[in-house]
LUMRONU-465946 format. One record per residue (C-alpha): x, y, z; residue in three letters. Coordinates in steps of 0.2 Angstrom, whole numbers, padded with zeros to 4 digits, always signed. Layout:
# LUMRONU-465946
XYZAla;...
# end
This chain:
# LUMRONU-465946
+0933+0298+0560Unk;+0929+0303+0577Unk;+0911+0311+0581Unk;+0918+0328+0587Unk;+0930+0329+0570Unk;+0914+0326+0557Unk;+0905+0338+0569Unk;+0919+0351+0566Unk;+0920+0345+0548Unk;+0901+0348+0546Unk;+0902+0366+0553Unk;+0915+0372+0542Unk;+0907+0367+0526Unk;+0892+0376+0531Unk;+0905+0391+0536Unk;+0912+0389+0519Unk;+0896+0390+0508Unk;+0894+0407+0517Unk;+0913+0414+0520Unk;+0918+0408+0501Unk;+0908+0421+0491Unk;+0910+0434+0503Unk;+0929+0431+0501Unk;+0929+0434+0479Unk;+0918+0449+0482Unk;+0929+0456+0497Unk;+0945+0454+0483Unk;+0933+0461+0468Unk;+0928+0476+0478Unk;+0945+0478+0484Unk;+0940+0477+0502Unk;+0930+0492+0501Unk;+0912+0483+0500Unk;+0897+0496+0488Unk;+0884+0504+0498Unk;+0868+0495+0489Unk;+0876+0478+0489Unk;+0870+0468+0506Unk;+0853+0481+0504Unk;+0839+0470+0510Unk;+0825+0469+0503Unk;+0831+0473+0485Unk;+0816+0483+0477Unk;+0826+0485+0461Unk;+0839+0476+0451Unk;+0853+0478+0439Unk;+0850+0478+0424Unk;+0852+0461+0417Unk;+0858+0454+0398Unk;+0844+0452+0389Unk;+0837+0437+0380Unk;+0847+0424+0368Unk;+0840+0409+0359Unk;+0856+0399+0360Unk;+0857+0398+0378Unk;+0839+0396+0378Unk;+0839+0379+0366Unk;+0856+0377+0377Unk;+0846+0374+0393Unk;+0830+0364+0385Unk;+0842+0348+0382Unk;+0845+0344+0402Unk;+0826+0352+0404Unk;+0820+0338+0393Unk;+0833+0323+0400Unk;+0826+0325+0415Unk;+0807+0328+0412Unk;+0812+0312+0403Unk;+0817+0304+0418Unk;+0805+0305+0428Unk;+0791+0301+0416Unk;+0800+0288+0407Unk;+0812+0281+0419Unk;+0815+0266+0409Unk;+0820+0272+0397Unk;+0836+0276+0407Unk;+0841+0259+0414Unk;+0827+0258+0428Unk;+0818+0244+0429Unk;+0798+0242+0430Unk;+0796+0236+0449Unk;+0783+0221+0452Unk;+0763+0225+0454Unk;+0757+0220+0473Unk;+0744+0224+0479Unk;+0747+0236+0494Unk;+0736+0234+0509Unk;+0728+0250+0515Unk;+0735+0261+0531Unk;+0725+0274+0530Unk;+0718+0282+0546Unk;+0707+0297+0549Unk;+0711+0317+0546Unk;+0717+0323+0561Unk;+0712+0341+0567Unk;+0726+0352+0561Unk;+0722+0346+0540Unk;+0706+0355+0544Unk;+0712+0367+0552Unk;+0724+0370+0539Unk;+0713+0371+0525Unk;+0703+0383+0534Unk;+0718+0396+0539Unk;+0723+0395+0518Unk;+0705+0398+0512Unk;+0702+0415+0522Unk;+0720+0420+0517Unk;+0716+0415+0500Unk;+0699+0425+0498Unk;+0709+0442+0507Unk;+0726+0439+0497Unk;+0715+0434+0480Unk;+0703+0446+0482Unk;+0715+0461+0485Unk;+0703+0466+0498Unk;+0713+0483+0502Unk;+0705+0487+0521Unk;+0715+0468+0524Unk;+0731+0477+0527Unk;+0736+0468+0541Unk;+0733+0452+0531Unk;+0741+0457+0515Unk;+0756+0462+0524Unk;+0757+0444+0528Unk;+0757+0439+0512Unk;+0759+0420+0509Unk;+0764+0417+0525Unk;+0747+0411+0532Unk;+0743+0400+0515Unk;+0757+0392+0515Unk;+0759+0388+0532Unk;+0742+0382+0532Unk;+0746+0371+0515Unk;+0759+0364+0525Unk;+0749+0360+0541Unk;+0734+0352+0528Unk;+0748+0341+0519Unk;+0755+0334+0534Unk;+0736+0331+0540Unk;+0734+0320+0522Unk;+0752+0312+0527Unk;+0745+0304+0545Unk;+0729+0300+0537Unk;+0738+0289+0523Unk;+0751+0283+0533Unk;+0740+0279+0549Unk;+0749+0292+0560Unk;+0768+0294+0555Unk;+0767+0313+0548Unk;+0780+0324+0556Unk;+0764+0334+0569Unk;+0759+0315+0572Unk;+0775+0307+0579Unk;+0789+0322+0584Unk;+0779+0340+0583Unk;+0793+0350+0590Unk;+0806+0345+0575Unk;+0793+0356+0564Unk;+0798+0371+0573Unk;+0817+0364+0571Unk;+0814+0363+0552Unk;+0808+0381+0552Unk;+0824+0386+0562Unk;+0834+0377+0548Unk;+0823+0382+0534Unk;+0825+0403+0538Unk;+0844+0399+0539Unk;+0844+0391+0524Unk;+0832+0403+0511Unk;+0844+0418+0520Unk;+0858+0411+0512Unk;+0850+0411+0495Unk;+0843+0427+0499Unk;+0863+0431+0504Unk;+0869+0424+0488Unk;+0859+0434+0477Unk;+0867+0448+0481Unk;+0882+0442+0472Unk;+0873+0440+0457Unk;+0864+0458+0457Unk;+0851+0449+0464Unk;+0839+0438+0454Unk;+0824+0441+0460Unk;+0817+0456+0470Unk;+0802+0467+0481Unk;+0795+0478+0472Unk;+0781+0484+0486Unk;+0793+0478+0501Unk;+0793+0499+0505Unk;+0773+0496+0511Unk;+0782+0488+0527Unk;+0796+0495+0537Unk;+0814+0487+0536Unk;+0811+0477+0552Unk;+0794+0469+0548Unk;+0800+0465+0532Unk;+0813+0457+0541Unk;+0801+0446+0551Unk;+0793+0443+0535Unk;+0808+0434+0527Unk;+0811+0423+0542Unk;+0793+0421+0547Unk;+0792+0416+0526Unk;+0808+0408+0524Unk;+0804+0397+0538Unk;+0792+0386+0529Unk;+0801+0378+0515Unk;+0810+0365+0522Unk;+0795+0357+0531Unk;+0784+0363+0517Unk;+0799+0352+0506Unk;+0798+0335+0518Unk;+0778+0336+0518Unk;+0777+0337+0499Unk;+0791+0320+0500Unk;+0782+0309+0512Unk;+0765+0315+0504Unk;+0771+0308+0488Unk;+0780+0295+0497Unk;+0766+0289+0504Unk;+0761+0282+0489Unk;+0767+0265+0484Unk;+0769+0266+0466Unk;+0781+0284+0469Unk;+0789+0273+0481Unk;+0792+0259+0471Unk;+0794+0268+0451Unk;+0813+0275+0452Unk;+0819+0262+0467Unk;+0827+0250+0456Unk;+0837+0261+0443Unk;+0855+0259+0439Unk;+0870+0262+0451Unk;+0881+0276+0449Unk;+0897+0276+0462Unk;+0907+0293+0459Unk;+0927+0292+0460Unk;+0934+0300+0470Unk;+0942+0310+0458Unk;+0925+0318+0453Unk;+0920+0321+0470Unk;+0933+0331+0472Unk;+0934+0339+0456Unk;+0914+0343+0457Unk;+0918+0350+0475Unk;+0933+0361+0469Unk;+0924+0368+0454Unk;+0910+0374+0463Unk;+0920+0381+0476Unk;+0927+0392+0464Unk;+0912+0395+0455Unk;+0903+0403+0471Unk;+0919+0413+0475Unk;+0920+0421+0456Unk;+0900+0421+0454Unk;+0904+0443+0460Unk;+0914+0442+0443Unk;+0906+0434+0431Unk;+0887+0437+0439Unk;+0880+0432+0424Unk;+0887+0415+0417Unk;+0889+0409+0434Unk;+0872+0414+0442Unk;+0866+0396+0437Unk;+0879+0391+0453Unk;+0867+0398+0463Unk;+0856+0384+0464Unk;+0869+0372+0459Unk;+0884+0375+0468Unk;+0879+0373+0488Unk;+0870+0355+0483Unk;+0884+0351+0475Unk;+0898+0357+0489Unk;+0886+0349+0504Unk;+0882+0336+0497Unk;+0900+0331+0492Unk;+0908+0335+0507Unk;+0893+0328+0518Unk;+0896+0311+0512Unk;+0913+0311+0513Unk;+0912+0315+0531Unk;+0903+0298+0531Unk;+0883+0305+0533Unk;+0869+0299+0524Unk;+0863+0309+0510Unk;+0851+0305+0496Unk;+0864+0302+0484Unk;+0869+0285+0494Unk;+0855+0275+0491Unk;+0859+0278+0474Unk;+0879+0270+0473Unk;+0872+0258+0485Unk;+0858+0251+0479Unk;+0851+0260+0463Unk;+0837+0266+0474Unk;+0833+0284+0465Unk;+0819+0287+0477Unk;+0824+0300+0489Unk;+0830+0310+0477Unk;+0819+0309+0462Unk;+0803+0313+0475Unk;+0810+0328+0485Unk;+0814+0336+0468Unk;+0798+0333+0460Unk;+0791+0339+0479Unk;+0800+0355+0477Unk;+0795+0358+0460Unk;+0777+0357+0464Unk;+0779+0369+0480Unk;+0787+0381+0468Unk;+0770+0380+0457Unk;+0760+0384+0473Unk;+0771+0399+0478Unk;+0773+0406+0460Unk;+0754+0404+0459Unk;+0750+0410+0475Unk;+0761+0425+0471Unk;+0756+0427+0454Unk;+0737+0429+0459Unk;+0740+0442+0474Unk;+0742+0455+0464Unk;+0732+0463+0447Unk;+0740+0462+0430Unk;+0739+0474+0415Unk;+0744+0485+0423Unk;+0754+0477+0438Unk;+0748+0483+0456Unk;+0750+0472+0472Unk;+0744+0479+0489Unk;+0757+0464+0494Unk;+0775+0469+0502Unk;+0782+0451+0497Unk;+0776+0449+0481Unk;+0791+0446+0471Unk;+0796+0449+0453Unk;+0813+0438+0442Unk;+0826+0445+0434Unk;+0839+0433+0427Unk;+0851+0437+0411Unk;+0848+0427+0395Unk;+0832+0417+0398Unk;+0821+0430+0403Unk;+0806+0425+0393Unk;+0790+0412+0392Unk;+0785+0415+0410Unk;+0775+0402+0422Unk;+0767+0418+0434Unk;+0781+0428+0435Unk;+0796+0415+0435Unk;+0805+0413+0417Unk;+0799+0395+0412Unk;+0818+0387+0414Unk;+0821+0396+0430Unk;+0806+0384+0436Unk;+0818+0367+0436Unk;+0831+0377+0448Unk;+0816+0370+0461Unk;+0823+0354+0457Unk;+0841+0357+0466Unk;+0834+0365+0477Unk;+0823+0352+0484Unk;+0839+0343+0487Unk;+0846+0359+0494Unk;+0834+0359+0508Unk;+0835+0339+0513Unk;+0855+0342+0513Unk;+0855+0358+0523Unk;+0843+0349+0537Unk;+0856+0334+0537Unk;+0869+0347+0540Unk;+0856+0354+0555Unk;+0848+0339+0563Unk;+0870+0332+0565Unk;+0875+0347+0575Unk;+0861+0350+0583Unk;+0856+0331+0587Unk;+0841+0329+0580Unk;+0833+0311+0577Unk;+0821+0312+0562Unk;+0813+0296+0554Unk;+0797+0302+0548Unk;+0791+0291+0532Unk;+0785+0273+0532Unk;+0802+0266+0524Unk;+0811+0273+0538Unk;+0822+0283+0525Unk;+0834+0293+0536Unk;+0827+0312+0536Unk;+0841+0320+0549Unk;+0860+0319+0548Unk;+0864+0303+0556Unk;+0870+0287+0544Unk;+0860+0273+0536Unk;
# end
């Protein structure tokens, strides 16, 4: 397959993710689209089915297979990789780790403290935390590595990330509104239309690099690196490929009909549809390393990676505003709602809907490799020079 034809290829799946769910909701509507469906930012939802204990218990069985995995890997065919001992690469904090730390305390103690003269700081919400999380871990990552960390070695691709990464959560935000949207601001109105805008891609913009700092953190160390690198291989046919491909598909173009069942496709269905037809195209993905050499480290890390981020931006969310009763002097503060498993919250997120970070983490490494490919970005970040942008391995 020629360069230009995978190029093409690569385009159109992203088009597809996007064009295929507008498509069912164009038939649904009958080509007449309601008012308050793109309405952005959401302050308020539909109402949602309530809560079942079958679906509930449903759900806690995959929970627990992969809690499973990842704390008992060898239990599932991996085996235990040889103790060595590791010499150190460790170098010194560079200035942005400090500099970081210091830009999230003093948002911590505005944001935290609810500090209501702040208002041009609350408005940012966690946008300076975060970013200044982000620019403390990669400080962490070049100490441990002795210097390869995304600010140490290629600076600029950081700003390409946060190009990719705003795409990429404005897509979510995008498919919510199939669904009657999941979650929603209730206190965006505080800011205009416009500055909320800014907000969300200002905001949006942090969670791929946030994503590949919490991998090549947890990379860094050895015995991550080395505990779900010699698992079992698992080569897909070509039947399931397909089959996976066409079922998600259709699952994002009926997800306007059945908003409910299928609101799970939401996180699902674009990792699914990427990753499938990114690999058929012929790029690296972290599903290769995988069929090829039972190597589950890409994507065992960049999941557990997400799923910690997620903890830091439900907490950070969770303790910007006051509780019983609720205020927030925060436009972005979000709040869930999700049909059937609305219940046992961590911070405001229903406890299953906490594993959709998993997926998700995947979705972000997969949407780069679509956006470092057409945009030609070289990206090899971590110390075993596993491949980070869209090219092959």
């Amino acid at each position: 397959m020629s360069k230009r034809t995978s190029l093409l290829l690569v385009i159109l799946t992203i088009v597809a993710i996007l064009a295929v769910p507008l498509f069912g909701a164009l038939i649904y509507y009958k080509g007449e689209f309601p008012s308050h469906l793109f309405y952005f930012p959401p302050t308020e939802v539909v109402a949602k089915p309530g809560f079942i204990w079958s679906v509930f218990i449903g759900l806690l069985f995959p929970i627990a297979f992969v809690v499973l995995l990842y704390v008992y890997p060898w239990w599932f065919g991996f085996k235990r990789p040889e103790k060595k001992q590791s010499t150190s690469m460790e170098g010194k904090f560079p200035w942005w780790f400090w500099a970081g730390l210091l830009v999230s305390a003093v948002d911590a103690v505005f944001l935290f403290g609810h500090i209501e003269s702040a208002t041009y700081i609350l408005n940012l919400g966690f946008i300076p935390i975060i970013w200044g999380i982000v620019f403390a871990t990669d400080g962490w990552v070049y100490k441990r590595t002795n210097g390869r960390s995304i600010l140490g070695e290629k600076p600029w691709n950081l700003v390409w990330m946060a190009c990719c990464s705003a795409f990429a959560w404005g897509y979510f935000e995008y498919l919510s509104f199939f669904v009657g949207v999941n979650w929603y601001y209730p206190e965006a109105a505080r800011i205009s239309t416009f500055a909320f805008y800014i907000y969300a891609i200002v905001g949006g913009g942090v969670l791929v690099p946030f994503a590949f700092e919490g991998y090549m953190l947890l990379n860094s160390f050895k015995r991550l690196q080395k505990r779900y690198s010699l698992g079992p291989k698992i080569v897909l046919s070509n039947t399931i490929q397909i089959s996976a491909l066409v079922i998600s598909l259709l699952s994002i173009f009926l997800i306007t009909y059945f908003p409910n069942i299928l609101f799970p496709m939401l996180w699902l269905g674009p990792v699914i549809i990427l990753s499938v037809a990114f690999d058929r195209i012929g790029l690296w993905t972290p599903f290769r390393p995988i069929a090829r050499d039972g190597n589950w480290t890409p994507l065992a890390l960049i999941g557990f990676a997400e799923l910690i981020i997620g903890l830091i931006h439900e907490t950070v969310n969770f303790l910007s505003a006051s509780h019983h009763p609720f205020s927030t002097l925060v436009p972005g503060y979000w709040k869930y709602s999700v049909p059937y498993v609305d219940r046992f919250y961590v911070f405001e997120m229903p406890f299953e809907g906490l594993f959709g970070y998993l997926p998700y983490g995947i979705y972000n490494w997969i949407i780069w490799i679509g956006f470092a490919y057409i945009f030609k970005i070289t990206t090899q970040f971590d110390s075993e020079k596993a491949v980070v942008a869209g090219h092959q391995n």
